[in-house]
N, CA, C and O atoms as a GROMACS GRO file, in nm:
protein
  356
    1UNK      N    1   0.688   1.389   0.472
    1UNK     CA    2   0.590   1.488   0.512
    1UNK      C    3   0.468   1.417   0.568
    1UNK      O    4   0.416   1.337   0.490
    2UNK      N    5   0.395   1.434   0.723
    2UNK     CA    6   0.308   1.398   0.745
    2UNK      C    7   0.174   1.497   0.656
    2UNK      O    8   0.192   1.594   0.581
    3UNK      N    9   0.049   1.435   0.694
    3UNK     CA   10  -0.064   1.519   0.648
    3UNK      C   11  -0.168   1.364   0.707
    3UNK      O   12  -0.155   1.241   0.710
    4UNK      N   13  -0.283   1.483   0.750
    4UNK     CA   14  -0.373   1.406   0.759
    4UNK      C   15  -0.464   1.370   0.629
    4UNK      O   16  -0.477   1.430   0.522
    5UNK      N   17  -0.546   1.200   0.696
    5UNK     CA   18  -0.633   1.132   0.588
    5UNK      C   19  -0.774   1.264   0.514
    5UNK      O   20  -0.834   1.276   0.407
    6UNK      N   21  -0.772   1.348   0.664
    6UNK     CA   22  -0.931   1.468   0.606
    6UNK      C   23  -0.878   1.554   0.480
    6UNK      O   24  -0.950   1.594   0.389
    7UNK      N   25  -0.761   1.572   0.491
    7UNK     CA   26  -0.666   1.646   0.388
    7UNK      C   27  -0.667   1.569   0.277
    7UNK      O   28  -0.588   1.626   0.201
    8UNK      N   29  -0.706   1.481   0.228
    8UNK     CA   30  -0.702   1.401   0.111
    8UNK      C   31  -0.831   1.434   0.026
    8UNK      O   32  -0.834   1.445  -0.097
    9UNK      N   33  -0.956   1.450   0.132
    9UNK     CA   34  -1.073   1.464   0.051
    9UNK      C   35  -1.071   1.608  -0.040
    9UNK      O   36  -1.010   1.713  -0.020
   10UNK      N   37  -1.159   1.570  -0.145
   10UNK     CA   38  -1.174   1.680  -0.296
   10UNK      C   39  -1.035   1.708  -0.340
   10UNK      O   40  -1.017   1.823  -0.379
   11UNK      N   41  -0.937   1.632  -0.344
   11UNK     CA   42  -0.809   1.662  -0.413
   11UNK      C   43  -0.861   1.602  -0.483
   11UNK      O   44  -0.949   1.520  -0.458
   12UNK      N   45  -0.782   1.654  -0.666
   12UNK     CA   46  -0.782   1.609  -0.765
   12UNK      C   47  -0.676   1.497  -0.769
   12UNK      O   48  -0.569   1.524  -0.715
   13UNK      N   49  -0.692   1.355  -0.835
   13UNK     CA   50  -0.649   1.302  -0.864
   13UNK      C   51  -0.565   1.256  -1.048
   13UNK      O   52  -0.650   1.243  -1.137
   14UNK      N   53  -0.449   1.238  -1.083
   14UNK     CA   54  -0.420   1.273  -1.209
   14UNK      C   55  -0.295   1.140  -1.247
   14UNK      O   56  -0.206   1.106  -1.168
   15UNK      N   57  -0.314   1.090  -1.360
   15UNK     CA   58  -0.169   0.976  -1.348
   15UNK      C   59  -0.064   1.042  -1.383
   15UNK      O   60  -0.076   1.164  -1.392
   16UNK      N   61   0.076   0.977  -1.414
   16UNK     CA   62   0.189   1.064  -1.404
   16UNK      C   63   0.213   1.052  -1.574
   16UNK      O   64   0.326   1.051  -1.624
   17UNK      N   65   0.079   1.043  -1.658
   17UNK     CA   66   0.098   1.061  -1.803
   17UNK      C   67  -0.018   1.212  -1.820
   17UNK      O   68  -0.067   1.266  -1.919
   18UNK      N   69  -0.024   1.235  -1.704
   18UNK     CA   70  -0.117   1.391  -1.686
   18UNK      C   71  -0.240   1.359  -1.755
   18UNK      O   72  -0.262   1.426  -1.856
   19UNK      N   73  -0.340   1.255  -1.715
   19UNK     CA   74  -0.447   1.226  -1.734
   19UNK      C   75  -0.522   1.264  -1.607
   19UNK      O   76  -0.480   1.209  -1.505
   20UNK      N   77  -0.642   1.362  -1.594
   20UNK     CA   78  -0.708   1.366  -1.449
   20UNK      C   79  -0.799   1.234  -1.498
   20UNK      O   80  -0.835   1.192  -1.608
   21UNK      N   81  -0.821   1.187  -1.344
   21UNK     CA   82  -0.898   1.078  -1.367
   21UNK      C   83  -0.981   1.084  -1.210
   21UNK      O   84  -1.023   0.976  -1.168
   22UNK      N   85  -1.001   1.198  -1.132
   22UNK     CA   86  -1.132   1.216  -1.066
   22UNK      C   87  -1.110   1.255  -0.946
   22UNK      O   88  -0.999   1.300  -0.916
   23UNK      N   89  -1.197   1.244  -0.866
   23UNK     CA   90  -1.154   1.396  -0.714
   23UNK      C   91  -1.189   1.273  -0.614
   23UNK      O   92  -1.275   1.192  -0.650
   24UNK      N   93  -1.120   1.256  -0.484
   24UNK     CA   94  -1.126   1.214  -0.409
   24UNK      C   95  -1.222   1.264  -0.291
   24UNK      O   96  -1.218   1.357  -0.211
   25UNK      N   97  -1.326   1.143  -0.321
   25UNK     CA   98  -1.459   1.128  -0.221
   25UNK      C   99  -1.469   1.072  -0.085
   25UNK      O  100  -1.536   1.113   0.009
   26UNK      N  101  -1.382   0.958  -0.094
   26UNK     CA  102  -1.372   0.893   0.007
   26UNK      C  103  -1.205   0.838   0.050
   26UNK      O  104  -1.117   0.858  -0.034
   27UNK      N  105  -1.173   0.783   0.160
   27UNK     CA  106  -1.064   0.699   0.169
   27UNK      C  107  -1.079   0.608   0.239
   27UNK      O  108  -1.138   0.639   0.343
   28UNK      N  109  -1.037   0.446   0.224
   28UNK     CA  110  -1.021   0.331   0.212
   28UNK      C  111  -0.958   0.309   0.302
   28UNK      O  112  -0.848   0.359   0.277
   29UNK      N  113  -0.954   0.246   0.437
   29UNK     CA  114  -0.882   0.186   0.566
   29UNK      C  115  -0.881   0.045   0.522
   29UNK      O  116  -0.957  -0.016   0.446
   30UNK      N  117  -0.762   0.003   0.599
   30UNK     CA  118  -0.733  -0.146   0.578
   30UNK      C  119  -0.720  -0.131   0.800
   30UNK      O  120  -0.622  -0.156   0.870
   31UNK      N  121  -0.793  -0.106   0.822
   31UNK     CA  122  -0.791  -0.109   0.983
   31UNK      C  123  -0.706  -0.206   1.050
   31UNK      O  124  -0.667  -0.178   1.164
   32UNK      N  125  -0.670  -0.328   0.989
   32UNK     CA  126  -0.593  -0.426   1.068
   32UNK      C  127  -0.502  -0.434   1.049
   32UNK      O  128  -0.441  -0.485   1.142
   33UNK      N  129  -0.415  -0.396   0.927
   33UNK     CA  130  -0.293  -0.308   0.889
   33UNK      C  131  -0.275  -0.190   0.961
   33UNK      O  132  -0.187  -0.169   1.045
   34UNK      N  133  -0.352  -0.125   0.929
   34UNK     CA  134  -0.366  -0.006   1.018
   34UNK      C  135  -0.269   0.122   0.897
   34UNK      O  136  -0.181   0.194   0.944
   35UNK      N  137  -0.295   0.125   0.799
   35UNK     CA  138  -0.290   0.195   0.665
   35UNK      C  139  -0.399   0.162   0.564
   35UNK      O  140  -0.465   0.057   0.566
   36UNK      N  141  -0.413   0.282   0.457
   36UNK     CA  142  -0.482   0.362   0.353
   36UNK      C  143  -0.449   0.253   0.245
   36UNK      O  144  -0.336   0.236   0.198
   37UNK      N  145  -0.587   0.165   0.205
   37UNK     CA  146  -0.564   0.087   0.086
   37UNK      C  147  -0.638   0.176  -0.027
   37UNK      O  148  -0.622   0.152  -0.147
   38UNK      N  149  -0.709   0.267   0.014
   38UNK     CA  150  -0.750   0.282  -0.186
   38UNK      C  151  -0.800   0.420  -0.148
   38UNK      O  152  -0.817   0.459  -0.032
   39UNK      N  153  -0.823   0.491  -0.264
   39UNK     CA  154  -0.919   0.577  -0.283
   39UNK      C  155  -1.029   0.618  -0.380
   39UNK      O  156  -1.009   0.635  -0.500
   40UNK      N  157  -1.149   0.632  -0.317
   40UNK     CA  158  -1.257   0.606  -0.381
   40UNK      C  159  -1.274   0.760  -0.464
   40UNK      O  160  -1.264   0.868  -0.407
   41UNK      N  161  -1.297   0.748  -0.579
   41UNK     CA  162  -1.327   0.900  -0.699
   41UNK      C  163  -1.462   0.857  -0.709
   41UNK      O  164  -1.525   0.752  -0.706
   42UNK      N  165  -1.491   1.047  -0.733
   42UNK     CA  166  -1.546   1.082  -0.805
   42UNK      C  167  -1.588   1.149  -0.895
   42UNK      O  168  -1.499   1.121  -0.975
   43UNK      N  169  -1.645   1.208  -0.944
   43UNK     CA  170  -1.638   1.292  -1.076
   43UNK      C  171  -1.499   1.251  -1.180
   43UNK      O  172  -1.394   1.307  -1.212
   44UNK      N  173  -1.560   1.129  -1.209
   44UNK     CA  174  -1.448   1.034  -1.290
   44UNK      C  175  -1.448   1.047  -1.414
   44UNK      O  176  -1.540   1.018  -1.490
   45UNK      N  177  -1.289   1.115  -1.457
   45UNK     CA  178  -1.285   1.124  -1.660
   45UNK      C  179  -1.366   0.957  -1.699
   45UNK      O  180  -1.314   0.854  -1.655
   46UNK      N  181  -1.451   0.953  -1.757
   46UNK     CA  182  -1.529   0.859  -1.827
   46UNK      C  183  -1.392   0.819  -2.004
   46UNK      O  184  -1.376   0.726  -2.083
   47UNK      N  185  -1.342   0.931  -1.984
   47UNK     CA  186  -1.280   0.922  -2.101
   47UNK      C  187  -1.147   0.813  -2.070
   47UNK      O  188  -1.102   0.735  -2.154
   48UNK      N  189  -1.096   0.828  -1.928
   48UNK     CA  190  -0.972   0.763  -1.920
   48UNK      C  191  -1.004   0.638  -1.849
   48UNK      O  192  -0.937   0.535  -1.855
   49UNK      N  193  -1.083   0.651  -1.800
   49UNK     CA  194  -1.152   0.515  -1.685
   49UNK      C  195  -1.311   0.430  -1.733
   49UNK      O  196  -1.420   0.485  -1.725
   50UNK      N  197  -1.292   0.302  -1.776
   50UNK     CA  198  -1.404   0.276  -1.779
   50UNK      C  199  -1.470   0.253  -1.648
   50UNK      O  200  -1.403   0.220  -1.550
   51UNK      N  201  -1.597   0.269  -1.644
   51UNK     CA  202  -1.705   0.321  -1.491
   51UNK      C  203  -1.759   0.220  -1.483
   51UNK      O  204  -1.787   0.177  -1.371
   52UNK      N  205  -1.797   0.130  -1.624
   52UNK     CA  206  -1.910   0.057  -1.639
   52UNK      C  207  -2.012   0.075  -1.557
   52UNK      O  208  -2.055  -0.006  -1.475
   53UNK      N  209  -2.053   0.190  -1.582
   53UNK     CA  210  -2.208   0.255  -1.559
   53UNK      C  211  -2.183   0.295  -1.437
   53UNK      O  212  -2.261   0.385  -1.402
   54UNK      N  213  -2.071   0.250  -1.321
   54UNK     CA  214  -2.086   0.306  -1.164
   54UNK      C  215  -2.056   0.469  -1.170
   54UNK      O  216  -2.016   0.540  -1.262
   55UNK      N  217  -2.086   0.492  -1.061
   55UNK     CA  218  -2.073   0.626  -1.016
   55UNK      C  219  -1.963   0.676  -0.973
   55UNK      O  220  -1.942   0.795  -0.996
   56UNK      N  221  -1.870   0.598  -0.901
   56UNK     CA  222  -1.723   0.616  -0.896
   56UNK      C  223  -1.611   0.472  -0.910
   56UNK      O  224  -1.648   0.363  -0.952
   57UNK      N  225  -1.458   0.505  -0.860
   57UNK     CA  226  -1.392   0.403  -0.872
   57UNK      C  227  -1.348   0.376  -0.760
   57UNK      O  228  -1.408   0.442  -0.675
   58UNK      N  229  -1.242   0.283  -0.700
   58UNK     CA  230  -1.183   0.286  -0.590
   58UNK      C  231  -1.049   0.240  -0.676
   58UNK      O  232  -1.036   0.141  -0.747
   59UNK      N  233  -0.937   0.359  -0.642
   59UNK     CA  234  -0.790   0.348  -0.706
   59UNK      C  235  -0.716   0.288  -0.613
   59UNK      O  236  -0.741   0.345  -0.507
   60UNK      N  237  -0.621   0.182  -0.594
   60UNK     CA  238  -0.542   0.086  -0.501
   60UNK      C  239  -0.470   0.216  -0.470
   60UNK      O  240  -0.444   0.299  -0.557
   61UNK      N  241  -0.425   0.238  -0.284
   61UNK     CA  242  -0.328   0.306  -0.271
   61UNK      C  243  -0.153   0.258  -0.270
   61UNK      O  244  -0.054   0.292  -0.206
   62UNK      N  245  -0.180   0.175  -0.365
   62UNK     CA  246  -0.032   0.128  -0.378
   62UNK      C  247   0.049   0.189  -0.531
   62UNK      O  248   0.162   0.180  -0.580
   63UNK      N  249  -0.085   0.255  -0.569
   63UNK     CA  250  -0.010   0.316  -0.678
   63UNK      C  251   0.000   0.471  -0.699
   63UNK      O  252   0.023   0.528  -0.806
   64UNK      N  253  -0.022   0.525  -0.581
   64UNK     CA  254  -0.002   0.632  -0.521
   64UNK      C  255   0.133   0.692  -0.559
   64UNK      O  256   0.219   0.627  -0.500
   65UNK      N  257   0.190   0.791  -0.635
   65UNK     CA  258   0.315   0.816  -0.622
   65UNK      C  259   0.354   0.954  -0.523
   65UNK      O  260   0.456   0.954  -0.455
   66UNK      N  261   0.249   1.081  -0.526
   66UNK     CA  262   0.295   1.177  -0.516
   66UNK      C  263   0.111   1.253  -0.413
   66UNK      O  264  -0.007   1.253  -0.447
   67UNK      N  265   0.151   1.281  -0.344
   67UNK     CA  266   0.060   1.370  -0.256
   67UNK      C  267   0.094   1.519  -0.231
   67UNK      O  268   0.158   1.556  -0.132
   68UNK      N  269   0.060   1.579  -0.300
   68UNK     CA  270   0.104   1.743  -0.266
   68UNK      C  271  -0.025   1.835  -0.313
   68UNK      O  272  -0.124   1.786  -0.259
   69UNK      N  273  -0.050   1.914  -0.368
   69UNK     CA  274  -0.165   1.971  -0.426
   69UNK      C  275  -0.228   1.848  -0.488
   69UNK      O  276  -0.340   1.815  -0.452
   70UNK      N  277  -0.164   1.781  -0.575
   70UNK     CA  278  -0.288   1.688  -0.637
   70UNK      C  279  -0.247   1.587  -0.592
   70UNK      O  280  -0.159   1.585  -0.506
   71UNK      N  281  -0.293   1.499  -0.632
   71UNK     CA  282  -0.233   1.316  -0.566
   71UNK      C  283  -0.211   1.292  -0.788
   71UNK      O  284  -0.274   1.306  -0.893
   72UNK      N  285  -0.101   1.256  -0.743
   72UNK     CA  286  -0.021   1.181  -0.872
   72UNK      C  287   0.029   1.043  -0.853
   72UNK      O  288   0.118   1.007  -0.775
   73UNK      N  289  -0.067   0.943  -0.968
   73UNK     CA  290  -0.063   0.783  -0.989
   73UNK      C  291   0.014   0.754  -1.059
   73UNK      O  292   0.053   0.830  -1.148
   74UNK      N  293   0.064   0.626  -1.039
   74UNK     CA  294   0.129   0.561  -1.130
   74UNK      C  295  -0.011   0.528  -1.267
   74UNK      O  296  -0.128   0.499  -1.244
   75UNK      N  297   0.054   0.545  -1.395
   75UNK     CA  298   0.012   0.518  -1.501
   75UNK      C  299  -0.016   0.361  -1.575
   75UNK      O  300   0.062   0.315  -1.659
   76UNK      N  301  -0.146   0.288  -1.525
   76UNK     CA  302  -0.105   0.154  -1.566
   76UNK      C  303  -0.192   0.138  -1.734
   76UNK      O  304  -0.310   0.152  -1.763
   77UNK      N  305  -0.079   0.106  -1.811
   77UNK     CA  306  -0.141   0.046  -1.914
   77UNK      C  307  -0.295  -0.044  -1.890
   77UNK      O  308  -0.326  -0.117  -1.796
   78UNK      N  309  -0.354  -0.016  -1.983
   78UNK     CA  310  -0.510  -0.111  -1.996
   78UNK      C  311  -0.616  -0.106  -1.817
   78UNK      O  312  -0.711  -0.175  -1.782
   79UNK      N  313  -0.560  -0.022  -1.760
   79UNK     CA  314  -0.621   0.043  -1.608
   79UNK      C  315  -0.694   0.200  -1.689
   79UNK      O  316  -0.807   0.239  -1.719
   80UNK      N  317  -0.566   0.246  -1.698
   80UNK     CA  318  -0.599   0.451  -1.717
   80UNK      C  319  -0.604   0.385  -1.900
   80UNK      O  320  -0.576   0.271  -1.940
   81UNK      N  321  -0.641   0.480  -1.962
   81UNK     CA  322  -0.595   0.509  -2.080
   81UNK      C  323  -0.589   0.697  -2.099
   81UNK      O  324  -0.656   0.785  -2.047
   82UNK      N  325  -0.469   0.701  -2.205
   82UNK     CA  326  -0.380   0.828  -2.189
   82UNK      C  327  -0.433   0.867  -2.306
   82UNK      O  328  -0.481   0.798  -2.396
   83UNK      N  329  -0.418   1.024  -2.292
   83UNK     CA  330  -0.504   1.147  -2.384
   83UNK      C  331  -0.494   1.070  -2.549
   83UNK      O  332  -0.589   1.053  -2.626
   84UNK      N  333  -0.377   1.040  -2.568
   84UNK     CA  334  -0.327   0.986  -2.694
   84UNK      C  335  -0.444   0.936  -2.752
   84UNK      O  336  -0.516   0.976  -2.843
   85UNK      N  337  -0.447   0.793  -2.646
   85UNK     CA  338  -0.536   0.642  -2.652
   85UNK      C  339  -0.684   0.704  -2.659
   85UNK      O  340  -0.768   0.634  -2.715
   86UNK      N  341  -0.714   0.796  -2.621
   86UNK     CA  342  -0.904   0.808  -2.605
   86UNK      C  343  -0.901   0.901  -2.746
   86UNK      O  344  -0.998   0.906  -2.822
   87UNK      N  345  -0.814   0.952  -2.762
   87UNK     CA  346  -0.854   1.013  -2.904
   87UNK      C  347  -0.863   0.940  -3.002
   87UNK      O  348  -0.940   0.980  -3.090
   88UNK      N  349  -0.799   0.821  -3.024
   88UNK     CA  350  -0.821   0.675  -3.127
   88UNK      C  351  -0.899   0.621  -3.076
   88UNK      O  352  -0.880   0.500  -3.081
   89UNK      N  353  -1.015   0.658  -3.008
   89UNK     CA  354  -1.173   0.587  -3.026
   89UNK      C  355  -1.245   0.637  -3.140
   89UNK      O  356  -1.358   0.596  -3.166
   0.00000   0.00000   0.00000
């Protein structure tokens, strides 16, 4: 399925352990490739992502699994932490 890069902005972003982890603000060109390296969040779960104090993140688009209504990530251990994990703080 094509779709354009403007179509990406304010989608929710979520990993594939159904953690949201923030809305897509910006997107990331690798211009000399000439493809989408990352995407920059915002309004970031603080709960699943440490921020260390920033205002947003930039997520690698290599761990991109799924683009349709939401954009769905791959789940990386000690990256995201899952609903489970933030409740044992």
């Amino acid at each position: 399925m094509k779709w354009q890069i403007s179509q990406l902005f304010g989608m929710n972003v979520y990993s594939d352990k159904a953690v949201y982890l923030g809305k897509v603000e910006d997107v990331v060109l690798d211009v000399t490739n000439k493809k989408v390296s990352g995407l920059a969040l915002t309004n970031v779960n603080r709960d699943a992502i440490d921020t260390k104090n920033y205002t947003g993140v930039i997520i690698p688009y290599r761990i991109v699994k799924e683009v349709g209504d939401i954009i769905l990530v791959r789940h990386i251990p000690g990256a995201f932490r899952s609903s489970d994990e933030s409740s044992l703080e």
